[in-house]
PLY file of the C-alpha trace (Angstrom):
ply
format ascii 1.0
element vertex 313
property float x
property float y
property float z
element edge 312
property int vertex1
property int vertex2
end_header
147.78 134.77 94.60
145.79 137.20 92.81
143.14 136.25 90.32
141.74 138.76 87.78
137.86 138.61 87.94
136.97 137.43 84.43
132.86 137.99 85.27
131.41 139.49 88.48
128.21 137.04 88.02
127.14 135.04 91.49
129.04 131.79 92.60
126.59 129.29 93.87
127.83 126.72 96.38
126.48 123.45 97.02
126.91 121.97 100.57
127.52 125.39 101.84
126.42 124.79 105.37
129.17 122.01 105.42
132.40 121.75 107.01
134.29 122.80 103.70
131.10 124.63 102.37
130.96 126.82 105.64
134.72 127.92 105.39
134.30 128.93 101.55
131.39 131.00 102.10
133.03 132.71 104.63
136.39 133.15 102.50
134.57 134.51 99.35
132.52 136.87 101.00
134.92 138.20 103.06
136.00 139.31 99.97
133.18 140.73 98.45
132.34 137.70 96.01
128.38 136.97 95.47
127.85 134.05 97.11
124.52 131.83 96.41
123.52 129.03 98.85
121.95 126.31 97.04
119.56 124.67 99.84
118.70 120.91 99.50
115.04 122.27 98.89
115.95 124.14 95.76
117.97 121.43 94.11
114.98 119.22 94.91
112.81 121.62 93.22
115.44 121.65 90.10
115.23 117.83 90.03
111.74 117.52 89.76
111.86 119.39 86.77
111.71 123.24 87.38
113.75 125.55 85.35
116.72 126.47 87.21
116.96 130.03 85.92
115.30 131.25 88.90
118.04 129.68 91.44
120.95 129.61 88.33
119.76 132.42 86.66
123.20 135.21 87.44
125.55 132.69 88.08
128.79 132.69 87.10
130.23 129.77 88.58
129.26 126.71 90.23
131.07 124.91 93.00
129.21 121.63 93.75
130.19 120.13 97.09
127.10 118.46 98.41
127.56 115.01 98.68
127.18 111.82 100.05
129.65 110.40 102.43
128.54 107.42 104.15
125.24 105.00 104.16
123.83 103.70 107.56
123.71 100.17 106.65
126.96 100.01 104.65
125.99 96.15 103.73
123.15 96.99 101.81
122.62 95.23 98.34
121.68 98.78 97.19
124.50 100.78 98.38
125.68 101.93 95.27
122.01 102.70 94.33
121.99 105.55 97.10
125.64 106.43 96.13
124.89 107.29 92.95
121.78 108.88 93.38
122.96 111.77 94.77
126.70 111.66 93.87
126.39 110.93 90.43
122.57 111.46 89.57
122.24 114.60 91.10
125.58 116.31 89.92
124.69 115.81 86.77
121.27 116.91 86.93
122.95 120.14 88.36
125.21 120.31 85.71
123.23 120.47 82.93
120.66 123.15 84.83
123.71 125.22 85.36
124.88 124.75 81.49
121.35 125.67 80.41
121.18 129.03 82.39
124.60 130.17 80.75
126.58 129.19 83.75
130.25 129.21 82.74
132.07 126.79 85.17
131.30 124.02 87.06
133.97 122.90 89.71
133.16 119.45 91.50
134.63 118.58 94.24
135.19 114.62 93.52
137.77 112.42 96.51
141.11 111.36 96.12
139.52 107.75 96.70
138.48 107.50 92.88
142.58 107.26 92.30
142.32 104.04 94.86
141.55 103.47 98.68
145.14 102.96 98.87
148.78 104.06 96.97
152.31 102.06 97.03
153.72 105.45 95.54
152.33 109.14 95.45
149.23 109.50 93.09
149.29 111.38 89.63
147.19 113.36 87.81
147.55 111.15 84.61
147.26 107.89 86.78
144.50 105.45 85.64
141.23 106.25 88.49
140.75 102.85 90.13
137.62 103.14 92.33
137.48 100.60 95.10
134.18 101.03 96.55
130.81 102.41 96.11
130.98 105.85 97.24
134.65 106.54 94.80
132.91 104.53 92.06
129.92 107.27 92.23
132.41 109.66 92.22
134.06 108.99 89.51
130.90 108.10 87.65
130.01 112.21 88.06
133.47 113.06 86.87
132.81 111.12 83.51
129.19 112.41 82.94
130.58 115.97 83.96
133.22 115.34 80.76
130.23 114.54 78.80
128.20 117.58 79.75
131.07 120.05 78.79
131.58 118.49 75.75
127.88 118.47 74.74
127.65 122.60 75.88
130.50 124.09 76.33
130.45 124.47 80.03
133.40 124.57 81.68
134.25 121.63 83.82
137.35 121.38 86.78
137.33 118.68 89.00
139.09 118.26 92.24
140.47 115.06 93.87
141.39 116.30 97.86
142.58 113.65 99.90
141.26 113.91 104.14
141.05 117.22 104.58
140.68 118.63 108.39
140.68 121.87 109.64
138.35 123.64 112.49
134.83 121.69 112.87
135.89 118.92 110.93
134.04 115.88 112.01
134.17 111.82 111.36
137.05 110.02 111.56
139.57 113.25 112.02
137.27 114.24 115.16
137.76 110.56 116.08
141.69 110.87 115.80
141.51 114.31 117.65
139.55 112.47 120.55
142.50 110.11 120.74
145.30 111.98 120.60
143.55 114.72 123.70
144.12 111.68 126.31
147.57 111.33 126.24
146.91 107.48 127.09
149.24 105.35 125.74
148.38 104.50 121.73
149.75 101.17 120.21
150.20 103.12 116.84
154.46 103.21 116.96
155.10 100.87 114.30
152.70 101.94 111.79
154.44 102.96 108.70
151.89 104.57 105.94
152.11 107.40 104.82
149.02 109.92 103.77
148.50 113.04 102.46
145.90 115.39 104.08
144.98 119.15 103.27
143.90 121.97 105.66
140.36 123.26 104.74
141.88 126.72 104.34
144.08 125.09 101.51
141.06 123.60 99.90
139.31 126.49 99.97
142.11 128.75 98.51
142.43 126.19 96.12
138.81 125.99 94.70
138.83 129.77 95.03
141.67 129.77 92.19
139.39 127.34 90.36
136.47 129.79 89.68
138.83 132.07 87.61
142.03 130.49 86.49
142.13 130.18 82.95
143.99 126.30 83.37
141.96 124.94 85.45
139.26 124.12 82.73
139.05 120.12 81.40
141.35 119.50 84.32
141.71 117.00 86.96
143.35 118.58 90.11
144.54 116.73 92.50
145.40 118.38 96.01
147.38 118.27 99.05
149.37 120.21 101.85
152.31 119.43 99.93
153.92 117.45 102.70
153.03 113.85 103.81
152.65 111.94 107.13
152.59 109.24 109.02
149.78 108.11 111.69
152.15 108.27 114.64
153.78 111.52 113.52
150.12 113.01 112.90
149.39 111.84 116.51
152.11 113.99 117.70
151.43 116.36 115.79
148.08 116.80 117.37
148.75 116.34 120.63
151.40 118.96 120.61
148.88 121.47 119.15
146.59 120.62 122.30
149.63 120.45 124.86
149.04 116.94 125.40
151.72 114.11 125.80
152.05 111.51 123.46
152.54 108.38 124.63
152.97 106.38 121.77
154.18 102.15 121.59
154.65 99.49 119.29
152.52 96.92 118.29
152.17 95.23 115.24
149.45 96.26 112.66
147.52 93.24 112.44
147.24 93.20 115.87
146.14 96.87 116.44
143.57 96.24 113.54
142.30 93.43 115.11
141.61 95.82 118.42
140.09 98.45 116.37
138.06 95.72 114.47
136.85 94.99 118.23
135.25 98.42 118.77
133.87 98.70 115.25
136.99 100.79 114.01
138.73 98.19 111.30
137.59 100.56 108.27
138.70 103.48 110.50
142.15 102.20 111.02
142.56 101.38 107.28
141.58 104.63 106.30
144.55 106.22 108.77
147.00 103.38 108.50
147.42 102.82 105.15
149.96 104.71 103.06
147.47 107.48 100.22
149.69 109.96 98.84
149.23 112.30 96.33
151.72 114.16 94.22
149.91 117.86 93.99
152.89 119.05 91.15
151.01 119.01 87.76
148.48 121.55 89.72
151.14 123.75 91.56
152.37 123.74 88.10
148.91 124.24 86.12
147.68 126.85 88.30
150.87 128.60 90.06
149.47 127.55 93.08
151.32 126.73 96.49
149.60 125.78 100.21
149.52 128.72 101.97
149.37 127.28 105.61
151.70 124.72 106.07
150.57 120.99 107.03
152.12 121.71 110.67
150.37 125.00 110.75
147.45 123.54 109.73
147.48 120.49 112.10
148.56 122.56 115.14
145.50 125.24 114.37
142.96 122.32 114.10
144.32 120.66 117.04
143.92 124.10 119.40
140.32 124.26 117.79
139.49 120.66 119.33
141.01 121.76 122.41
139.12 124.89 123.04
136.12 123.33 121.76
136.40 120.68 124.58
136.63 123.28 126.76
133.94 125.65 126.11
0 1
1 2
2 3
3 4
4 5
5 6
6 7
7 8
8 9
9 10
10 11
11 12
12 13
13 14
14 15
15 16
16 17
17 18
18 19
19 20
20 21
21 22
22 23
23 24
24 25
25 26
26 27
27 28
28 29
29 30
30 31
31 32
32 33
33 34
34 35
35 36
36 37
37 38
38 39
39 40
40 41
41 42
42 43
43 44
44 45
45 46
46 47
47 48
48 49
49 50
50 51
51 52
52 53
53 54
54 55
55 56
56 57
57 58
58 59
59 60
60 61
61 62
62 63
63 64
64 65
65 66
66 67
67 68
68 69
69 70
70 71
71 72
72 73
73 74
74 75
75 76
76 77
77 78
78 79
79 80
80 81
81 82
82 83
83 84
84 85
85 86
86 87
87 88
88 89
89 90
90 91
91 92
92 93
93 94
94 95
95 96
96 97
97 98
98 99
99 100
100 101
101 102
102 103
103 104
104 105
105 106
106 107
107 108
108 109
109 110
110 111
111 112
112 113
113 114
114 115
115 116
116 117
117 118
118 119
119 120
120 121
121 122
122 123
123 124
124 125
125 126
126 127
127 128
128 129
129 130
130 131
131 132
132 133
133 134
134 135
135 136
136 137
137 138
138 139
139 140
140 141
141 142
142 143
143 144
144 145
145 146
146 147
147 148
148 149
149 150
150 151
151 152
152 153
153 154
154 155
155 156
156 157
157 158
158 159
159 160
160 161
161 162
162 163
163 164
164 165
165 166
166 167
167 168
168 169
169 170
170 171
171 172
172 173
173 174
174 175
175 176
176 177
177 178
178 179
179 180
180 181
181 182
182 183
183 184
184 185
185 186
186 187
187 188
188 189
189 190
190 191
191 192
192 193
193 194
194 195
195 196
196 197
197 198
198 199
199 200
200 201
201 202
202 203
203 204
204 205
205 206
206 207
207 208
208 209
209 210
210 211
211 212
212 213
213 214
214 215
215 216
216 217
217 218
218 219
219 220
220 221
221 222
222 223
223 224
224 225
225 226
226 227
227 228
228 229
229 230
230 231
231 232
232 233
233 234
234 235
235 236
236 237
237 238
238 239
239 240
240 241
241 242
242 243
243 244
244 245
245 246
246 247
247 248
248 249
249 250
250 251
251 252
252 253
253 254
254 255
255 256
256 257
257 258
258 259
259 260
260 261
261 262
262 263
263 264
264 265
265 266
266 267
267 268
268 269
269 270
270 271
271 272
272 273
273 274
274 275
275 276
276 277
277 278
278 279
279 280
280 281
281 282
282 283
283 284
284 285
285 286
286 287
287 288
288 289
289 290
290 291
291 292
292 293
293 294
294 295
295 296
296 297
297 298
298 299
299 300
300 301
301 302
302 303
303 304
304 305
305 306
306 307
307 308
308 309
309 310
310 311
311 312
């Protein structure tokens, strides 16, 4: 959809070099948008105490995506420590840089995973967050100082909850699933029943791109999907289809194909796949007359070719 440019100020992007952060620089300059990099140097810089008006300073809009993801040693004592130092910590440091520069918005990219690790029915927007571990708790942490920064200035705060998004160069534990389903070996993943929503990079992107301008998407919390949910074994086939691959595909039950993964050092993979994590995107089709505009098939098949010729290069 269209969006009438309210300012023609600069949109600095955190992460950009990322997997999402690469695809949205590339979207908004292709069409002529200002895009401003924001290197982990300069943040650094803006942390220790510098005026940000030289790296703010003509901003319009900020889209903060840098994050952190995982910890080496997951077990440590201080893993919420390093979670929240540059999850919470630093997005609020940014915030209030950005605020006092004049920057209008700030749109964070938070996770679905603040909602729960987990869902027995489609997440809502107005559903209680229930954080189950340190990297959503940090998450959601940022959301709530990010409320408090736009109330003390007046900048304009969105925030958006994606669930796994994928999409060409994702990495982690998508990559890991690609990998899989590019053997055509037999999988014991026929009986596994959960459902989870997913959205294409390109969706994301459009999404966030709406975001910058949208006049309700302001003290909002977005949450966003393909529109369409799926199963592991259905995702499988999905993928393997996209790369021409067969999919041989058996039953076994879960506990027992856990147990395997938990074997290799997969049992927090699995869980992540297996278990059912919907979300029910309505409220922001709704709030911002927004629809997906590749389809999850489109989107899985497209990724899946990617990994494919990627392989083969």
């Amino acid at each position: 959809m269209a969006i009438k440019k309210e300012s023609e100020g600069a949109v600095l992007v955190t992460g950009a070099t990322g997997f999402v952060g690469a695809h949205l620089v590339s979207t908004l300059m292709a069409t002529d948008v200002d895009v401003r990099p924001l290197a982990r140097s300069d943040f650094d810089r803006i942390a220790a105490g510098e005026s940000g008006k030289t790296l703010l300073g003509g901003c319009d809009t900020v889209v903060h995506l840098a994050a952190r993801a995982h910890v080496l040693d997951e077990t440590s004592p201080a893993l919420l420590d390093v979670y929240r130092k540059t999850n919470r910590d630093a997005t609020l440091i940014l915030a209030r840089a950005a605020a006092a520069v004049g920057v209008r918005r700030f749109v964070f990219v938070s996770s679905i995973r603040v909602n729960g690790s987990s869902s027995s029915r489609p997440f809502r927007s107005e559903d209680p967050p229930h954080p189950e571990e340190p990297y959503a708790l940090s998450k959601y942490e940022a959301e709530l100082g990010l409320w408090r920064v736009a109330e003390e200035t007046g900048l304009e705060v969105v925030v958006v909850r994606p669930p796994l998004v994928y999409g060409p160069g994702v990495k982690a534990n998508f990559r890991r699933l690609l990998g899989l389903a590019a053997t055509g070996l037999p999988l014991p993943f026929a009986s596994i029943e959960g459902r989870r929503s997913l959205i294409s990079v390109h969706n994301l992107v459009d999404v966030l791109r709406i975001c910058l301008q949208h006049s309700n998407a302001p003290g909002r919390t977005l949450l966003v999907s393909d529109g369409k949910d799926i199963s592991l074994p259905s995702l499988i086939r999905e993928l393997a289809a996209g790369m021409d691959r067969p999919s041989r595909l058996f039953p076994m039950p879960a506990g027992l194909v856990r147990a395997l993964a938990a074997l290799v050092g997969r049992a927090e993979t699995f869980d992540k796949l297996a278990a059912s994590l919907q979300v029910d995107p309505t409220d922001t089709f709704s709030a911002l007359g927004w629809r997906p505009p590749i389809s999850l098939t489109d989107g899985l098949r497209e990724t899946a070719r990617w990994y494919a010729e990627s392989c083969n290069a």
